[in-house]
C-alpha positions as CSV (number, residue, x, y, z in Angstrom):
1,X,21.6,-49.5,39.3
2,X,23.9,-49.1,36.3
3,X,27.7,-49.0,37.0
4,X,28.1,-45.0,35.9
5,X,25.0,-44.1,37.0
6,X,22.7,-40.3,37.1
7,X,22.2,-38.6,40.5
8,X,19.6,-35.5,40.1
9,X,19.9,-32.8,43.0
10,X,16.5,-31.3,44.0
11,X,16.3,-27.9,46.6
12,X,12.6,-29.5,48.4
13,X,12.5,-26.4,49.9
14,X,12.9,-24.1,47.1
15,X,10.8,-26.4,44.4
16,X,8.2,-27.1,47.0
17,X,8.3,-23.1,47.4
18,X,7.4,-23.2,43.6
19,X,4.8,-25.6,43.8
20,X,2.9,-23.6,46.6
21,X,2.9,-20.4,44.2
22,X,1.4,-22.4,41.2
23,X,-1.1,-24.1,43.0
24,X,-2.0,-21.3,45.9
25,X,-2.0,-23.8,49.1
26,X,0.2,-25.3,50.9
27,X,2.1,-28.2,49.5
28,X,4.2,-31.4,51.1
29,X,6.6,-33.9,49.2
30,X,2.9,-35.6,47.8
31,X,3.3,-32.4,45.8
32,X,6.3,-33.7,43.8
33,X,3.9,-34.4,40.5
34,X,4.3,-37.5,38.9
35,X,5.4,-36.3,35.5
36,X,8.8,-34.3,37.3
37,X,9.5,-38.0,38.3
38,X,8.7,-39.9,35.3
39,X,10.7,-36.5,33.3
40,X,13.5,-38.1,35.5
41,X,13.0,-41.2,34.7
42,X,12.9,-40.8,31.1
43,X,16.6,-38.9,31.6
44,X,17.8,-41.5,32.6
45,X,18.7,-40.4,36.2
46,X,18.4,-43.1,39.0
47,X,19.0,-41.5,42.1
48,X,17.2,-38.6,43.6
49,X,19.0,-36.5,46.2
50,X,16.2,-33.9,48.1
51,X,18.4,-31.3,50.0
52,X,16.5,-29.9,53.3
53,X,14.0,-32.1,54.3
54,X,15.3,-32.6,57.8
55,X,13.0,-31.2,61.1
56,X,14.8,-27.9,62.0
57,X,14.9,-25.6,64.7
58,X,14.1,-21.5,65.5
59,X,17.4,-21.2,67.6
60,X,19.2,-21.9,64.2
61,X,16.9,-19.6,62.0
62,X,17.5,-17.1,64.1
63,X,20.7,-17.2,63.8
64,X,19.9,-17.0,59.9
65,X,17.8,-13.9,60.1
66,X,20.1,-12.0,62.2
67,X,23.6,-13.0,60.6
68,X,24.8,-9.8,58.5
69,X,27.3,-11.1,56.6
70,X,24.6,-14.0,55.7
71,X,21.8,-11.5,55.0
72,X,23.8,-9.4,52.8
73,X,24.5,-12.6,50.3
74,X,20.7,-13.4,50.7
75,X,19.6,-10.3,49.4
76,X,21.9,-9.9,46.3
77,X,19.9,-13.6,45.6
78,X,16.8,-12.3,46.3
79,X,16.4,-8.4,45.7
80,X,13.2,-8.5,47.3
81,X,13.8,-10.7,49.9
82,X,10.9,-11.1,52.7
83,X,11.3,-12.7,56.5
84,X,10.1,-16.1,54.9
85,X,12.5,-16.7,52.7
86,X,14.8,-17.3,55.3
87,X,14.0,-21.1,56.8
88,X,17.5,-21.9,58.6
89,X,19.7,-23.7,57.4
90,X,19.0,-27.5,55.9
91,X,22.6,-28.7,57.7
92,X,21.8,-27.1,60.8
93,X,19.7,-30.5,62.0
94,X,17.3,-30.6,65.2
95,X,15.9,-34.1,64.5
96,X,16.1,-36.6,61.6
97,X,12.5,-36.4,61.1
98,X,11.2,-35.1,57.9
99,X,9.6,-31.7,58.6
100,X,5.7,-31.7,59.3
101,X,5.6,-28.7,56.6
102,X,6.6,-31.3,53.7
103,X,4.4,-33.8,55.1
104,X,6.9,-35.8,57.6
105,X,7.9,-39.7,56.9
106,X,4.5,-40.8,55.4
107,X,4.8,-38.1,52.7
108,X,8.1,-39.6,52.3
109,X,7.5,-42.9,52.5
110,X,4.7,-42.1,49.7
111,X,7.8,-40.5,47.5
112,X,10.2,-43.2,47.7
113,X,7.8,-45.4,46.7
114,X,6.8,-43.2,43.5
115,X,10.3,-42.9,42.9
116,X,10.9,-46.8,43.4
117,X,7.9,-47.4,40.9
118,X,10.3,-45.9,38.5
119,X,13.5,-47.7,39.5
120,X,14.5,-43.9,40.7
121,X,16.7,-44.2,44.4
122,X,15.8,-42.1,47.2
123,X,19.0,-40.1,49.0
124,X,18.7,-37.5,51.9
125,X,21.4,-36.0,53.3
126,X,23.0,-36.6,56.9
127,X,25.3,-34.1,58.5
128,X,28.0,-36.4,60.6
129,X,29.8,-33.1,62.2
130,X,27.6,-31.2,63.6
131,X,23.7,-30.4,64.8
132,X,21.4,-27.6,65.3
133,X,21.4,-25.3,68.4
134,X,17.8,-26.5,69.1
135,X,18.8,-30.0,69.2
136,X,17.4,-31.9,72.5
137,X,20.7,-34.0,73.0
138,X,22.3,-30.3,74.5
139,X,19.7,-31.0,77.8
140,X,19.8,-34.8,77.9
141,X,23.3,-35.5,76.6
142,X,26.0,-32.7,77.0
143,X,28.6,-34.9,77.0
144,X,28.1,-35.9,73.2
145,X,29.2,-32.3,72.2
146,X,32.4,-30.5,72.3
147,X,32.3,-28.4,75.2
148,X,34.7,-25.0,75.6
149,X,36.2,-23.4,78.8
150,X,35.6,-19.7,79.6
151,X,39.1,-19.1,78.4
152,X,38.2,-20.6,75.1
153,X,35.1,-18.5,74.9
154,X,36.4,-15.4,75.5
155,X,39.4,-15.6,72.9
156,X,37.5,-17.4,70.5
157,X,33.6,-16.0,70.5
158,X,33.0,-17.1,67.1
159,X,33.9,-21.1,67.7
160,X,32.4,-21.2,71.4
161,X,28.7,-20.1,73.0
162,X,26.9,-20.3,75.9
163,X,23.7,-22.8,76.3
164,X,20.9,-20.9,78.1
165,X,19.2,-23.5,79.6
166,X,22.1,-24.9,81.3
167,X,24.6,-22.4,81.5
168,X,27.2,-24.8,79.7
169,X,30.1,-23.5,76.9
170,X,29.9,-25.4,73.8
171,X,31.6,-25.1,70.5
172,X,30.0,-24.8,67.3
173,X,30.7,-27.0,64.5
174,X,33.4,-26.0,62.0
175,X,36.1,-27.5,59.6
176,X,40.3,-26.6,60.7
177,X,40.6,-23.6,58.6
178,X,37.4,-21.5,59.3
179,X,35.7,-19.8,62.0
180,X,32.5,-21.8,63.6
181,X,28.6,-22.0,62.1
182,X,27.1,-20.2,64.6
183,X,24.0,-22.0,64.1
184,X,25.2,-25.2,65.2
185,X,27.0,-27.1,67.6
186,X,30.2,-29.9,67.4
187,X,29.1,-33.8,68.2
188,X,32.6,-34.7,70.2
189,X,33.2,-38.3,68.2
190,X,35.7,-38.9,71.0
191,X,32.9,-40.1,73.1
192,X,32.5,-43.8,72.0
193,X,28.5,-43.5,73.4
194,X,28.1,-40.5,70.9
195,X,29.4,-42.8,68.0
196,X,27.1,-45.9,69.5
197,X,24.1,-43.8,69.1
198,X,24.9,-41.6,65.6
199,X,25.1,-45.4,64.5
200,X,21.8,-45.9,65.4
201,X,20.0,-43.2,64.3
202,X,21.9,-43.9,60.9
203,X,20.2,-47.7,61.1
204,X,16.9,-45.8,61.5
205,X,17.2,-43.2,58.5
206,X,18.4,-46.0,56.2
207,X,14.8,-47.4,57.0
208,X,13.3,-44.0,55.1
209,X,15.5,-43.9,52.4
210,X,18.0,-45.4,49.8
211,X,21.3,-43.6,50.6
212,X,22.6,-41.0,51.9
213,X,24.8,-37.8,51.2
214,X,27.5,-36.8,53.9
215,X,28.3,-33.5,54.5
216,X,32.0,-32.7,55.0
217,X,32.6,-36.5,55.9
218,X,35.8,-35.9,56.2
219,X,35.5,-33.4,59.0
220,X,34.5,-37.0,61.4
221,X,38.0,-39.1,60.2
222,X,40.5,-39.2,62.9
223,X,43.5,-37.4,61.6
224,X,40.9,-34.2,60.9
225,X,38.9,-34.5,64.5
226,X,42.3,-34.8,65.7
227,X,43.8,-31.6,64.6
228,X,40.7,-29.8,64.8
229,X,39.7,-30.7,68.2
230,X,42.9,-31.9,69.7
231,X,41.1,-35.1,70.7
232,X,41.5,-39.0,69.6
233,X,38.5,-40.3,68.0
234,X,38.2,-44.6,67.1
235,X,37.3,-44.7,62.6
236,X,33.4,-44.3,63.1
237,X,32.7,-44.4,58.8
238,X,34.6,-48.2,58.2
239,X,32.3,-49.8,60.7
240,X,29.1,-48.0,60.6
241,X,28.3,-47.9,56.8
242,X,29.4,-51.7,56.7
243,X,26.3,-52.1,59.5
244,X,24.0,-50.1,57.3
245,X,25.1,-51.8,54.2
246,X,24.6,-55.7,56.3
247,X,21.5,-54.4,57.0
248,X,20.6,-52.5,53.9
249,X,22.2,-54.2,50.9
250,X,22.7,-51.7,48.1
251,X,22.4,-48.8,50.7
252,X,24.6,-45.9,48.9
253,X,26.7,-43.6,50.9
254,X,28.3,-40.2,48.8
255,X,30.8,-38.3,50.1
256,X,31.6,-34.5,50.7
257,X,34.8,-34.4,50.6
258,X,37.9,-32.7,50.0
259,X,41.9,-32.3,51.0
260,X,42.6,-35.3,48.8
261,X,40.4,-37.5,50.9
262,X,38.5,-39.2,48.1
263,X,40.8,-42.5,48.0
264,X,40.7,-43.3,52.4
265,X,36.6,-42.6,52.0
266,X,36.3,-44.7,49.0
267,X,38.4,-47.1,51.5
268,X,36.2,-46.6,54.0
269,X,33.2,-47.7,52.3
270,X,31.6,-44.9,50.5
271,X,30.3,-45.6,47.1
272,X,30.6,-42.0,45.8
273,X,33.2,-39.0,46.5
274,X,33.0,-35.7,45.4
275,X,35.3,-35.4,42.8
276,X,36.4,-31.1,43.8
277,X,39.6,-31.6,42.2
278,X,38.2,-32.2,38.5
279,X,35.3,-29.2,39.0
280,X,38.6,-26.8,40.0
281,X,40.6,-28.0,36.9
282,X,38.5,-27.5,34.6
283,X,37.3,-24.1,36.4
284,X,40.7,-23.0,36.4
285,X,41.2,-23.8,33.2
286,X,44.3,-26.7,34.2
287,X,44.1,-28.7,31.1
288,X,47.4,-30.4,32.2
289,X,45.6,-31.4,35.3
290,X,42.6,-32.6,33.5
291,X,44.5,-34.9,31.7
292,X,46.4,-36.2,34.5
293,X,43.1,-36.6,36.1
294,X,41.6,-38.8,34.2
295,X,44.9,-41.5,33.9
296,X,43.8,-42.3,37.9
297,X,42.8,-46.2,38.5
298,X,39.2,-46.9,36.9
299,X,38.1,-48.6,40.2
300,X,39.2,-45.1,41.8
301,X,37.4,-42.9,39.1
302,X,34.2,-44.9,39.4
303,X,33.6,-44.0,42.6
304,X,33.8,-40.5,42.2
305,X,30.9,-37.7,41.8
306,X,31.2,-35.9,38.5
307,X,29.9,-32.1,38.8
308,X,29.9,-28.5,37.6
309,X,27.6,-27.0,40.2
310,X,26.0,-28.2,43.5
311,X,23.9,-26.0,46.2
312,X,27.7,-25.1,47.7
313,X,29.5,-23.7,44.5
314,X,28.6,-20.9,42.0
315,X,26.6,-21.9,39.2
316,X,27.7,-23.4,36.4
317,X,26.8,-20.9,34.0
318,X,28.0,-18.0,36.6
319,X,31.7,-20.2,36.0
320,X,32.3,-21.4,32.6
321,X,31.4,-19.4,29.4
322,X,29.3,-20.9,26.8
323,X,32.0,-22.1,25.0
324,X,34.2,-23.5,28.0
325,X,30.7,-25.0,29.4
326,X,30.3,-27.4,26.4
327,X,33.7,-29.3,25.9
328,X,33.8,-28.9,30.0
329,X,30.2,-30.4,30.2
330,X,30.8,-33.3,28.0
331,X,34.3,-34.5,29.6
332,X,32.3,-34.0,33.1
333,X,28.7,-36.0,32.4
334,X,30.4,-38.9,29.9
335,X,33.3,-39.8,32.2
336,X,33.3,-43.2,34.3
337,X,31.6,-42.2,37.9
338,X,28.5,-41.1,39.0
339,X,26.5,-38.0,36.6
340,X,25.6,-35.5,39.5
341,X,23.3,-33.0,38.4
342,X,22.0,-29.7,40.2
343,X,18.4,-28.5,40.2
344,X,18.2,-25.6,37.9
345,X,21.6,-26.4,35.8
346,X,20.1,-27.8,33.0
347,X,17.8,-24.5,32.4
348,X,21.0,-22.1,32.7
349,X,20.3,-20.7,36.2
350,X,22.8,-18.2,37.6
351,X,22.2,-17.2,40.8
352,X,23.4,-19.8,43.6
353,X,20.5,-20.4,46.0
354,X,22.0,-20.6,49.9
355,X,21.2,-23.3,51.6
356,X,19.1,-20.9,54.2
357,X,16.8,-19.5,52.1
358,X,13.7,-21.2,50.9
359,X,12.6,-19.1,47.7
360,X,15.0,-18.6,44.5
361,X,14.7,-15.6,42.4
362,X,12.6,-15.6,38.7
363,X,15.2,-16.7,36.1
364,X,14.7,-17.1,32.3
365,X,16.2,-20.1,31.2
366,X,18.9,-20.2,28.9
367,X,18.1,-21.5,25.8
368,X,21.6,-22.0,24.9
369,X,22.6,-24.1,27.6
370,X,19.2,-25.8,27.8
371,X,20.2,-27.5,23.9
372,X,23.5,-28.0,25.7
373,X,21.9,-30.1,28.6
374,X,19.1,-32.0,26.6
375,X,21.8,-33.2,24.1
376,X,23.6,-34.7,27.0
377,X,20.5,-36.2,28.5
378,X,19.6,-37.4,24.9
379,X,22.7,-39.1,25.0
380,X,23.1,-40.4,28.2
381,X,20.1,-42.7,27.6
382,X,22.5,-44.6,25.5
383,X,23.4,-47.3,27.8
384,X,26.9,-47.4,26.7
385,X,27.9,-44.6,28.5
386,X,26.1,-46.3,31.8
387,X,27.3,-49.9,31.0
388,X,29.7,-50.0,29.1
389,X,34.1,-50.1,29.6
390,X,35.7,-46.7,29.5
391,X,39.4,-46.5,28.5
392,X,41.7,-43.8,28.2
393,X,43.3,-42.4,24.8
394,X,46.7,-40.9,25.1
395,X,47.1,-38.0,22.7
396,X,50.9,-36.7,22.3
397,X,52.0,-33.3,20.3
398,X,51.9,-33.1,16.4
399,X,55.5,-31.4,16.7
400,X,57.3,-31.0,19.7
401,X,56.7,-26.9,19.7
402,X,53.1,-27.7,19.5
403,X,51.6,-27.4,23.0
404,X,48.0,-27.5,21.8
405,X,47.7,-31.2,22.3
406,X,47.4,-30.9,26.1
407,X,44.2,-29.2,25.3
408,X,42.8,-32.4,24.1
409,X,41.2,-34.9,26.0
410,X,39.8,-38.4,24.4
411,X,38.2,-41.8,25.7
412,X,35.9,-44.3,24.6
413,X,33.4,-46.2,25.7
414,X,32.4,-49.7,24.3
415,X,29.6,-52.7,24.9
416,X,31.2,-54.9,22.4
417,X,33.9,-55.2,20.1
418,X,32.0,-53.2,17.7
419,X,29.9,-51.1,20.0
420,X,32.4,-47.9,20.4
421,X,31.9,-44.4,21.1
422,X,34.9,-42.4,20.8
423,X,34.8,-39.2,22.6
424,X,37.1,-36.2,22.0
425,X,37.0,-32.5,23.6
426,X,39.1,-29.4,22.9
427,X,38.4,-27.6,26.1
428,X,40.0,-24.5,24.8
429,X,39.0,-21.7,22.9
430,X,41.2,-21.7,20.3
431,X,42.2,-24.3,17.7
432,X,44.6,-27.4,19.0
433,X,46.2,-30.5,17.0
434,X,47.5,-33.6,18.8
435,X,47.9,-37.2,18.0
436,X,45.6,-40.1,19.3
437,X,47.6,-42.9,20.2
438,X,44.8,-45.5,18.8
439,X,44.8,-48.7,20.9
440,X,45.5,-52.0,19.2
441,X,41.8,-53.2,19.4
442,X,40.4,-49.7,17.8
443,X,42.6,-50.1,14.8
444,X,40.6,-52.2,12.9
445,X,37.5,-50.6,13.5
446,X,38.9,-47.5,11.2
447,X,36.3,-48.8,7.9
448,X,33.3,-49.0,9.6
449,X,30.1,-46.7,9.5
450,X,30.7,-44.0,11.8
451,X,28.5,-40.7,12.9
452,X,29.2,-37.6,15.0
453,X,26.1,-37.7,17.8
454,X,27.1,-34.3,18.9
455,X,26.7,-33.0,15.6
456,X,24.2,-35.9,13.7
457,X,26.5,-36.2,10.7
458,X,28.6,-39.1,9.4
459,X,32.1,-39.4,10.2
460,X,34.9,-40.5,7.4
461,X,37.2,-41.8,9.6
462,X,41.3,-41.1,8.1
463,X,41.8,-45.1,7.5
464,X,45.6,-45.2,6.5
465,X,46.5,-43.4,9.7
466,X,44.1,-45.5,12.1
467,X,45.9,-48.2,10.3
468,X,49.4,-46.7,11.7
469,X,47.6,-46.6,15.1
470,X,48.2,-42.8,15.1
471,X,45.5,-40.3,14.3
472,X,46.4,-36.5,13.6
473,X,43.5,-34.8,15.0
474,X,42.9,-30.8,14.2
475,X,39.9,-29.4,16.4
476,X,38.2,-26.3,16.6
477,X,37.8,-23.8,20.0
478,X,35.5,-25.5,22.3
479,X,35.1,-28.6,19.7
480,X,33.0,-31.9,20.4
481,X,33.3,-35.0,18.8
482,X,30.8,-37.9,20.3
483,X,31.4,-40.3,17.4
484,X,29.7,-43.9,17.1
485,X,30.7,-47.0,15.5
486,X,27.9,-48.5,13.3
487,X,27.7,-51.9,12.7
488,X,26.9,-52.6,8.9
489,X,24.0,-53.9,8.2
């Protein structure tokens, strides 16, 4: 796997949703036709992350079709939204056993093979904090989930209900700052026997795939169990994903994660964080912050999850206008870290699909942000931007009243001396000037054949000032420059 690799994010439930109404039967993951996976291989992406394929249970869906506040979000997605749609929940787990509907572990072990035929990664997802209400570990093992008082549940009904079958009070898995999941119930890590046996279950999943993605991992550190639950837990990531990874060398783990976590998870062992903090910058607009962003430690910035929409936050093209999506788009997907990608982003889809529902509404794609999106994949096959070193350009102001500059950003990327791809982005949509502070090595480059790949045109590069080591740049709202160092022939 390359060192800034491509992770594509596929809804199994929704697709295989699609699949069934284009063919008219019922389909499994055998369904996943060949030329989707050789479309991914051929865009470069080397991990494939299915969302929902885990055995749920009816307790939880019930909770799904009965939930108000859920149902009304579900029908502004769906307008004509039937019974069906609504599967549960794909984090509310009853058993890590792929679902009989999409063909269970031979139907998976029959994808991962596909995908491995195509140097393509398998990851699921595993959810460390919680399970679902029909999971069997309520009957047999009690004690591995928080468990409430009467007080508790009468002052706090939405953290805390009662189990039917055995009249106990249990909480329901949540994070410090909101109310419970109803459909789901707290694993209590301070139960070393709970942590003995999540490891082993993880040593059996590892067996059906090639990482893994971890919801809210945070949620399961001690500091965050602590002041959640009140109650001392021992580190259960540091030792457990160095088991998997003895066993499993080149197993991947990617992080959920947020409260300026990434660094102690990285720490921990995970290959991949969610890197929240960039999305919001650039959402917000922080061009400051982006900046500041992207001086962090290489090591730290390669092991973080570049995105502009997953299954949890609004759609990309719901968030950033066209011209904001482009400069915001190219900073994202040709940074050092991992490419993550969202099922549906590519084609311009607005309407977030939750997590519950099994069916997305009939969207025309975007032909706008579908150039957008192929340009970047046409690019990204360039293994430069998988391979090669990245590296920082410091831009300053063209006079000190001129505030513009911090609306620049600029990096390269290079496999040689003379291999270089200079990137520059004006994330704004207005004009802005600033200085690139050329470094020492780039100088002499300043004479050779250059071309815009954004645009396909040459590039006359201004040779007296790259001689100076200081290049006056003047950009256009929203501007792109991808521009490539051609050796002479």
């Amino acid at each position: 796997m390359s060192r800034h690799p491509a992770l594509y994010q596929l809804n199994a439930r929704v697709y295989l949703t699609e699949r069934q109404r284009e063919l008219g039967r019922p389909v499994t993951l055998d369904d996943l036709p060949d030329s989707f996976i050789d479309t991914l291989a051929a865009n470069g992406v080397e991990i494939l992350w299915l969302l929902s394929v885990w055995s749920l249970g009816e307790k939880s869906r019930q909770i799904s079709l009965s939930n108000r506040e859920w149902l009304e979000e579900f029908e502004s997605t769906l307008p004509d939204l039937q019974r069906d749609d609504i599967g549960g929940s794909g984090f509310a787990v009853r058993e890590y056993t792929v679902a009989e509907k999409m063909g269970g572990p031979r139907a998976l072990g029959r994808l991962r093979h596909r995908l491995a035929s195509r140097q393509i990664r398998l990851m699921l997802d595993f959810v460390p904090n919680h399970m679902g209400l029909d999971h069997p570990w309520l009957d047999s093992h009690p004690e591995f989930f928080v468990q409430g008082s009467t007080e508790q549940l009468r002052n706090e009904p939405q953290n805390y209900f009662v189990h039917q079958a055995n009249r106990k009070i249990f909480a329901h898995g949540r994070d410090p700052y909101f109310p419970g999941w109803p459909d789901t119930v707290q694993l209590d890590y301070s139960n070393p026997a709970l942590q003995t046996e999540l490891k082993s279950q993880l040593l059996d999943i590892a067996t059906q795939c090639d990482g893994l993605r971890c919801d809210m991992a945070m949620l399961v550190t001690p500091e965050v169990f602590l002041r959640t639950w009140g109650k001392q837990m021992a580190d259960f990531w540091t030792p457990t994903i160095a088991a998997i990874k003895e066993k499993h060398p080149g197993f991947i783990f990617m992080a959920e994660v947020y409260w300026d976590m990434e660094w102690q998870l990285q720490q921990a062992g995970f290959n991949y964080c969610y890197d929240k903090r960039l999305y919001d910058r650039l959402r917000d607009r922080d061009y400051a912050g982006v900046r500041g962003h992207l001086r962090a430690d290489l090591t730290y910035q390669s092991k973080l999850a570049r995105f502009l929409e997953n299954h949890d936050e609004p759609r990309a093209c719901a968030t950033f206008t066209l011209t904001h999506h482009i400069p915001a788009a190219v900073l994202t997907f040709l940074s050092p870290g991992l490419r993550f990608f969202h099922h549906g982003q590519a084609e311009g889809r607005r309407k977030r699909i939750s997590p519950h529902l099994i069916r997305a509404p009939d969207e025309t794609v975007d032909l706008q942000v579908a150039a957008l999106y192929a340009k970047l994949v046409y690019l990204q096959k360039d293994r430069v931007f998988h391979d090669g070193d990245w590296e920082a350009i410091e831009i300053s102001r063209v006079w000190p009243e001129n505030w513009s500059s911090e609306c620049l950003m600029a990096w390269t990327w290079r496999s040689s001396p003379h291999d270089v791809v200079l990137c520059v982005v004006n994330l704004a949509d207005h004009e802005a000037q600033g200085c690139l502070e050329l470094p020492q090595w780039l100088q002499p480059l300043s004479n050779g054949a250059w071309s815009n790949l954004w645009t396909d045109t040459a590039f006359t590069m201004p040779e007296d000032q790259w001689r100076q080591g200081r290049w006056t740049l003047f950009a256009q709202p929203a501007q792109v420059f991808v521009i490539r160092h051609q050796l002479q022939a």
